[in-house]
PyMOL CGO cylinders between C-alpha atoms (Angstrom):
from pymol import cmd
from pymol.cgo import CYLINDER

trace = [
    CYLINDER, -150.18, 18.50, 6.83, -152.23, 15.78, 8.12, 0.3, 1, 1, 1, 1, 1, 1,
    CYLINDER, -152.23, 15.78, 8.12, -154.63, 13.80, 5.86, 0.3, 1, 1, 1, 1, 1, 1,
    CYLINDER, -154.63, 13.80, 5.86, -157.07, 10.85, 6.41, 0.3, 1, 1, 1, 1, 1, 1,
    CYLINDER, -157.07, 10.85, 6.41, -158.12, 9.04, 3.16, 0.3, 1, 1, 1, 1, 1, 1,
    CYLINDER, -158.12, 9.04, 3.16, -159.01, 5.43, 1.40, 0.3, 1, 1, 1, 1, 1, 1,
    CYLINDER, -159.01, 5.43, 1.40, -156.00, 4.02, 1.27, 0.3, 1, 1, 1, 1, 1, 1,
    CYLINDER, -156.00, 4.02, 1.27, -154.13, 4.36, -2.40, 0.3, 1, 1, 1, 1, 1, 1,
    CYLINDER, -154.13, 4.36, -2.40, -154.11, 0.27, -2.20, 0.3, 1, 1, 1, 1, 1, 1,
    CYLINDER, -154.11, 0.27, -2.20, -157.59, -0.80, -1.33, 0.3, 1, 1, 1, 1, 1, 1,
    CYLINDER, -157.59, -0.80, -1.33, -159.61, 2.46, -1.75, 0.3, 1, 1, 1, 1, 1, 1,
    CYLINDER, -159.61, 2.46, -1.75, -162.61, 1.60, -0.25, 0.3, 1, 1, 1, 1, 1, 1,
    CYLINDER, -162.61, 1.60, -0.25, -164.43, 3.10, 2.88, 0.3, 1, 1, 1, 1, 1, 1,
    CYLINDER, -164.43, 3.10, 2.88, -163.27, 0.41, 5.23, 0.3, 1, 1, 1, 1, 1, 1,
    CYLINDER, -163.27, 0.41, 5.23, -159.38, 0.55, 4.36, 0.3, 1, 1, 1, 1, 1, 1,
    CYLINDER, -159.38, 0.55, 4.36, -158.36, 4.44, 5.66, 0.3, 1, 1, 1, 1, 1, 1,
    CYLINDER, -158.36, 4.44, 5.66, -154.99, 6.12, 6.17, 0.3, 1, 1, 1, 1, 1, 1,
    CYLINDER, -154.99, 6.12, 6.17, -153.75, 8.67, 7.98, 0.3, 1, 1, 1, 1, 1, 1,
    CYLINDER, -153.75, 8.67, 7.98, -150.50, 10.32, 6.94, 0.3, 1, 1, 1, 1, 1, 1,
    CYLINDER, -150.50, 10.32, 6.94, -148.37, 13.19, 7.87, 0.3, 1, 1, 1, 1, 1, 1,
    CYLINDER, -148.37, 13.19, 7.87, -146.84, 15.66, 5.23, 0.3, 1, 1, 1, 1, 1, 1,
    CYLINDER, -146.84, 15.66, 5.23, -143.94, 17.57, 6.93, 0.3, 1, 1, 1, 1, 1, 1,
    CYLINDER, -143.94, 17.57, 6.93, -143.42, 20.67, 7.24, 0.3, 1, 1, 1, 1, 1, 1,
    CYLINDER, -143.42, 20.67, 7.24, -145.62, 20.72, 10.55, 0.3, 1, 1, 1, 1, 1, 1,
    CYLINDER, -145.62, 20.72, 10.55, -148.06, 23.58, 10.14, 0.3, 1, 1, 1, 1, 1, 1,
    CYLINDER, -148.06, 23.58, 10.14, -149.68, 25.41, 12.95, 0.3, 1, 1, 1, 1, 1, 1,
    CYLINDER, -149.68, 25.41, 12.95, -153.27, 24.18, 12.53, 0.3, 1, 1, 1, 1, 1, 1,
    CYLINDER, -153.27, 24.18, 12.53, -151.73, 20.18, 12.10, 0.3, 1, 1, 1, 1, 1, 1,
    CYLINDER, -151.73, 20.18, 12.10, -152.63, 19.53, 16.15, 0.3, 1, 1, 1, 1, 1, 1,
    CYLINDER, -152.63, 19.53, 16.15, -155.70, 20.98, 15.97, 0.3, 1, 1, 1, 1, 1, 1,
    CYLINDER, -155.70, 20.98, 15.97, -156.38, 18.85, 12.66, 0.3, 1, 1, 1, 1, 1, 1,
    CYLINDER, -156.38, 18.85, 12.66, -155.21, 15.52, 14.04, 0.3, 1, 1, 1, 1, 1, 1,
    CYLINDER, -155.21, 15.52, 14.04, -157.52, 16.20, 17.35, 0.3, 1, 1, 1, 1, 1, 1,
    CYLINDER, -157.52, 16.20, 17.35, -160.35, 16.85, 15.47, 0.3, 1, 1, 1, 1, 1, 1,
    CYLINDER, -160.35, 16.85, 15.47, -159.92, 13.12, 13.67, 0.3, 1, 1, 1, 1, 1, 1,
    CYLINDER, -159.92, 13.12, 13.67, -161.04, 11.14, 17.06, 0.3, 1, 1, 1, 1, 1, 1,
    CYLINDER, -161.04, 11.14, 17.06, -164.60, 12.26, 16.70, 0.3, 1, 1, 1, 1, 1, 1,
    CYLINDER, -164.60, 12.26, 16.70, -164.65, 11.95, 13.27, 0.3, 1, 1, 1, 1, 1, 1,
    CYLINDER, -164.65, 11.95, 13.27, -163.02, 8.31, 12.81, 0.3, 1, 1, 1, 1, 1, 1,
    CYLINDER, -163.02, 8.31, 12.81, -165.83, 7.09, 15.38, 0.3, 1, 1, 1, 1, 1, 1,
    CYLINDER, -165.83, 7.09, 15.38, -168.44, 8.37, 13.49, 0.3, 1, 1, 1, 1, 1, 1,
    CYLINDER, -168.44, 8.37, 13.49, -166.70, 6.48, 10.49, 0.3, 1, 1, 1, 1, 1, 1,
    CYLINDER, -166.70, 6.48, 10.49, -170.21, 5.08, 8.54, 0.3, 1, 1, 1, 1, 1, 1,
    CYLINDER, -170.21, 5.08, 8.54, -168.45, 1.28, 8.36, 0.3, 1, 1, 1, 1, 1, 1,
    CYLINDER, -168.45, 1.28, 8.36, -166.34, -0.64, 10.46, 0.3, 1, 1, 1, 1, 1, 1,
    CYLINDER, -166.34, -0.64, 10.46, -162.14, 0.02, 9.22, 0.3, 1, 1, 1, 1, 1, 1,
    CYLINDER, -162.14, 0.02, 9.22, -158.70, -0.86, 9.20, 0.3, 1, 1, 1, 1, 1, 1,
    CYLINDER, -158.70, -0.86, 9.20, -156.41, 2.38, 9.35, 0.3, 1, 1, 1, 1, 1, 1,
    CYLINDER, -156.41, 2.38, 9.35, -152.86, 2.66, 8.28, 0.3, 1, 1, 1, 1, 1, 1,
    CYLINDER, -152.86, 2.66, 8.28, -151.53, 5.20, 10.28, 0.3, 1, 1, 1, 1, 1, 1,
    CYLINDER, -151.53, 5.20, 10.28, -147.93, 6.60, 8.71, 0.3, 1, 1, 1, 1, 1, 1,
    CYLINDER, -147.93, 6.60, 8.71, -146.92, 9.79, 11.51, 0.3, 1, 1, 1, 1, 1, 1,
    CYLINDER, -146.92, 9.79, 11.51, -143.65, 9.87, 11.57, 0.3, 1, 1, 1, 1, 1, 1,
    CYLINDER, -143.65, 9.87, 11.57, -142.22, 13.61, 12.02, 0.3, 1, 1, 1, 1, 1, 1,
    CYLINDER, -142.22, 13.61, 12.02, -145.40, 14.65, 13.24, 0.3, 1, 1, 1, 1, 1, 1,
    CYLINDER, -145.40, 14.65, 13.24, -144.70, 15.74, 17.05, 0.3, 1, 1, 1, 1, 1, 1,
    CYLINDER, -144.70, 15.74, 17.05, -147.20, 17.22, 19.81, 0.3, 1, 1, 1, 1, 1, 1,
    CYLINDER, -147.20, 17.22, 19.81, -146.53, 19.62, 22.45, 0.3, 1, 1, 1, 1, 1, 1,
    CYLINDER, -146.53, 19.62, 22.45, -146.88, 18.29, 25.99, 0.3, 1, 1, 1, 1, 1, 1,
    CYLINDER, -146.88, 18.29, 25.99, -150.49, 20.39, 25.86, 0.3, 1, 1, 1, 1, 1, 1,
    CYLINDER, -150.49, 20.39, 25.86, -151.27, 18.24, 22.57, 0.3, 1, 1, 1, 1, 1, 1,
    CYLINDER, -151.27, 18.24, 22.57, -150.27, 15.19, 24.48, 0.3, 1, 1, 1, 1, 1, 1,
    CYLINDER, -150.27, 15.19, 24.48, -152.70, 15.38, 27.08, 0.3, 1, 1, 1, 1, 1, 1,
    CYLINDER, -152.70, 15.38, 27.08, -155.74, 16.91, 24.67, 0.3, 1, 1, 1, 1, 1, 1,
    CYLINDER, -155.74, 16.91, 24.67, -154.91, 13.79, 22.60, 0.3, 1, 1, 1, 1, 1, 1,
    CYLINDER, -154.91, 13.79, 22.60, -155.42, 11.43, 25.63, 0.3, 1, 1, 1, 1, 1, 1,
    CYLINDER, -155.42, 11.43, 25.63, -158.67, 13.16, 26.60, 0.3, 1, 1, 1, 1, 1, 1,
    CYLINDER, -158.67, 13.16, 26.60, -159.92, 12.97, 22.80, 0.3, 1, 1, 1, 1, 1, 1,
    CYLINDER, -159.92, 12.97, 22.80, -158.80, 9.50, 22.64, 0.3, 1, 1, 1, 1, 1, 1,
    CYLINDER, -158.80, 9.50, 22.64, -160.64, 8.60, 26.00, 0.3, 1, 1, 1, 1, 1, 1,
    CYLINDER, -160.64, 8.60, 26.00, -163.51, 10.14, 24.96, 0.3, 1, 1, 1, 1, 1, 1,
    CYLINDER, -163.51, 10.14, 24.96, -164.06, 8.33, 21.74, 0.3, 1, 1, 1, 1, 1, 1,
    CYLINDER, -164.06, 8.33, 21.74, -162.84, 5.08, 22.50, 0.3, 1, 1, 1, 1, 1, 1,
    CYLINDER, -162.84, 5.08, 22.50, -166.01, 3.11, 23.00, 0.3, 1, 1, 1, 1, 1, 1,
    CYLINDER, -166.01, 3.11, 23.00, -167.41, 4.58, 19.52, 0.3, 1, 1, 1, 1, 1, 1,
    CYLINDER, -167.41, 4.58, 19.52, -163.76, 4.36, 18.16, 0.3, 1, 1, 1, 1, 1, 1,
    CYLINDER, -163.76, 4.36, 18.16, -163.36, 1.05, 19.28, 0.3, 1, 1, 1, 1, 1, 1,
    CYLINDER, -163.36, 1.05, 19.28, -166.83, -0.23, 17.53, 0.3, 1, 1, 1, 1, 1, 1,
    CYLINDER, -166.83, -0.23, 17.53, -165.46, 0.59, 14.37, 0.3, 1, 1, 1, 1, 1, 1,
    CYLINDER, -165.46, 0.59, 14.37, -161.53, -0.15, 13.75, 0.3, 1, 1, 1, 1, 1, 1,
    CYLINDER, -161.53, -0.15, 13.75, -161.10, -3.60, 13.57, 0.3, 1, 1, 1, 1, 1, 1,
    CYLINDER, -161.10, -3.60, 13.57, -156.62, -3.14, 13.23, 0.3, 1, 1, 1, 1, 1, 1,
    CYLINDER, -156.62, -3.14, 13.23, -154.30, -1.35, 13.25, 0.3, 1, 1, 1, 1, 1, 1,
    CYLINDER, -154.30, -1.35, 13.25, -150.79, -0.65, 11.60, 0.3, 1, 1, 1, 1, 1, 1,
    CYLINDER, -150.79, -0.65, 11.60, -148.35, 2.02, 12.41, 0.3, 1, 1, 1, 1, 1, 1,
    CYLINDER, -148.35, 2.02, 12.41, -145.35, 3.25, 10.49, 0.3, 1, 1, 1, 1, 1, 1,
    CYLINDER, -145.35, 3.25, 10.49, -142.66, 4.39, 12.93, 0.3, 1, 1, 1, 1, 1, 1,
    CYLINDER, -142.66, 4.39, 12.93, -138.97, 4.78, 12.41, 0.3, 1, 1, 1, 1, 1, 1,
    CYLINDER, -138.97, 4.78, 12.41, -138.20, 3.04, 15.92, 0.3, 1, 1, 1, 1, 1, 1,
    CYLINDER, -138.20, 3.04, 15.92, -141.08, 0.18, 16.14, 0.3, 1, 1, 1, 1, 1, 1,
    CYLINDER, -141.08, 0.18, 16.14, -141.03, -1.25, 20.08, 0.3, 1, 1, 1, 1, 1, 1,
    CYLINDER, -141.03, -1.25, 20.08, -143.58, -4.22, 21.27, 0.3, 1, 1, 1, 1, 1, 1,
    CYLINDER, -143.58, -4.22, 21.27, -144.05, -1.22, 24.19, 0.3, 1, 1, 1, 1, 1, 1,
    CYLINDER, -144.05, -1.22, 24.19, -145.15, 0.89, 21.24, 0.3, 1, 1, 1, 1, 1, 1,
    CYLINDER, -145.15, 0.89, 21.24, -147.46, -2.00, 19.92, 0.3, 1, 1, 1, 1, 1, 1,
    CYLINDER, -147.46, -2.00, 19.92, -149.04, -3.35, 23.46, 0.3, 1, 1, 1, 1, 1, 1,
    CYLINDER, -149.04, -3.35, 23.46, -149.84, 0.30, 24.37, 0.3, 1, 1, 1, 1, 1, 1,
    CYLINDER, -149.84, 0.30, 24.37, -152.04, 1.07, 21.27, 0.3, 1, 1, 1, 1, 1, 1,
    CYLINDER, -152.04, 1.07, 21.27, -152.96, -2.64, 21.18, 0.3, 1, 1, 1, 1, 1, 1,
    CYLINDER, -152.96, -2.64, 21.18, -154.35, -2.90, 24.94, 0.3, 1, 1, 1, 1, 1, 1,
    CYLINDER, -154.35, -2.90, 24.94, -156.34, 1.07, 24.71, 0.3, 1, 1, 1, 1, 1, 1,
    CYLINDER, -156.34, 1.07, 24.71, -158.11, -0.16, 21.44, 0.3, 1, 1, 1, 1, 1, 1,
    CYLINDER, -158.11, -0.16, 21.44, -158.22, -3.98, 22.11, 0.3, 1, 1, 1, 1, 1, 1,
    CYLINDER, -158.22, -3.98, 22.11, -157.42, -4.73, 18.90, 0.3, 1, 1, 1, 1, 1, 1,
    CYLINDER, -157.42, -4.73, 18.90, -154.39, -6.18, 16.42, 0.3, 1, 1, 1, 1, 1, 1,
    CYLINDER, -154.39, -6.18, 16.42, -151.69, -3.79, 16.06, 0.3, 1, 1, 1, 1, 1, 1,
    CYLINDER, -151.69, -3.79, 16.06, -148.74, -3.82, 14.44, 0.3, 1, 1, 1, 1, 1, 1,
    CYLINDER, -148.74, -3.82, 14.44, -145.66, -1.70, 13.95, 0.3, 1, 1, 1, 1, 1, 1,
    CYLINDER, -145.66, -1.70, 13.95, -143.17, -0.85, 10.85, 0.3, 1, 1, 1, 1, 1, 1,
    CYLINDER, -143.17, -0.85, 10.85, -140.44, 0.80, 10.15, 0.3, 1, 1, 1, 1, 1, 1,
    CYLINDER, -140.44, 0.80, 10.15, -140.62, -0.49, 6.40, 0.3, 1, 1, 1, 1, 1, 1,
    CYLINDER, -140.62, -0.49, 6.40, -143.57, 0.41, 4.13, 0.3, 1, 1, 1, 1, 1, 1,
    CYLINDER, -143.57, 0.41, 4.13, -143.51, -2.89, 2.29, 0.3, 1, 1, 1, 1, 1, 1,
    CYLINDER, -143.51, -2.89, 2.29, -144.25, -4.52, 5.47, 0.3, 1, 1, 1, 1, 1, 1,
    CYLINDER, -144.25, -4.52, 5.47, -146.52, -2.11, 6.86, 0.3, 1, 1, 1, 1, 1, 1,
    CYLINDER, -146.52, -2.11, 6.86, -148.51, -1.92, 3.58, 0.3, 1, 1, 1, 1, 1, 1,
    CYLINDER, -148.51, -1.92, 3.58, -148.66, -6.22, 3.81, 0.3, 1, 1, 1, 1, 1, 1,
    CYLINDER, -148.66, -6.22, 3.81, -149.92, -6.20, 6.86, 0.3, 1, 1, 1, 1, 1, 1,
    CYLINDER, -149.92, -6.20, 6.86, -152.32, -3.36, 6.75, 0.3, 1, 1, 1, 1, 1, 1,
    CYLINDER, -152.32, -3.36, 6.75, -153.86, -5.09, 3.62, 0.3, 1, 1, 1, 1, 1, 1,
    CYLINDER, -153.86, -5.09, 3.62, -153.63, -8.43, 5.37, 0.3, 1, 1, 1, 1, 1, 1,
    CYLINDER, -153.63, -8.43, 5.37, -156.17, -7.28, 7.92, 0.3, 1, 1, 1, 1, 1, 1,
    CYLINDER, -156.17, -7.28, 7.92, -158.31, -6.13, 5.87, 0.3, 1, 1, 1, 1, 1, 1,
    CYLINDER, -158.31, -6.13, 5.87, -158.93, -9.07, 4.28, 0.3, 1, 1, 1, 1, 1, 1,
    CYLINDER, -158.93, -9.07, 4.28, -159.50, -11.11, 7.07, 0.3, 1, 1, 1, 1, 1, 1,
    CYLINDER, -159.50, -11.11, 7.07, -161.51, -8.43, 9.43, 0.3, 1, 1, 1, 1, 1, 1,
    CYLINDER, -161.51, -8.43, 9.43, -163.71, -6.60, 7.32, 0.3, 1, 1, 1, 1, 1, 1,
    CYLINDER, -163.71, -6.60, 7.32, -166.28, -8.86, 5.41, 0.3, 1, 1, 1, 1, 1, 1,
]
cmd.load_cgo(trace, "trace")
């Protein structure tokens, strides 16, 4: 299951995560797809934790997750002020890609502590 929300440490509008449930279900692509539009019509500039791990697209759900992604950037991008991932392998690749499509601070974690430090981190200093 996939699931956007204020996150449990700083619930407030501007502080959002996203988080995979396992098991996949059937409609989780489709769900996750359908957050691009809605995260750049977010009503106040954000900071999103983004905790995915498990969660795995088909080559078709690649490529409809580039075009979504492309196709919201500019609105996306006026709105999320960082990032932080959760992955269980973080790379700087993995980092500089999401860092140079957004142009913004990104950072990976394989350890929630450190995601959760950072993530809260940001918001302090980036949303007013």
């Amino acid at each position: 299951m996939i699931q956007l929300g204020r996150h449990e440490a700083r619930p407030v509008p501007s502080a959002l995560a996203l988080r995979f449930s396992p098991p996949q279900l059937s409609r989780d692509s489709a769900d996750y797809l359908a957050l691009f539009p809605r995260l750049a019509a977010h009503d106040c500039a954000f900071v999103l934790f983004s905790d995915l791990r498990g969660f795995h697209l088909d080559h078709q759900g690649e490529v409809a997750q580039n075009l979504a992604a492309k196709a919201s950037r500019q609105a996306f991008a006026a709105r999320i002020r960082a990032l932080v991932l959760m992955s269980d392998h973080p790379s700087e690749r993995q980092r500089a890609t999401f860092a140079n499509f957004w142009s913004i601070p990104v950072e990976v974690h394989d350890d929630i502590s450190a995601a959760t430090r950072a993530f809260l981190g940001f918001h302090d200093r980036l949303i007013p």
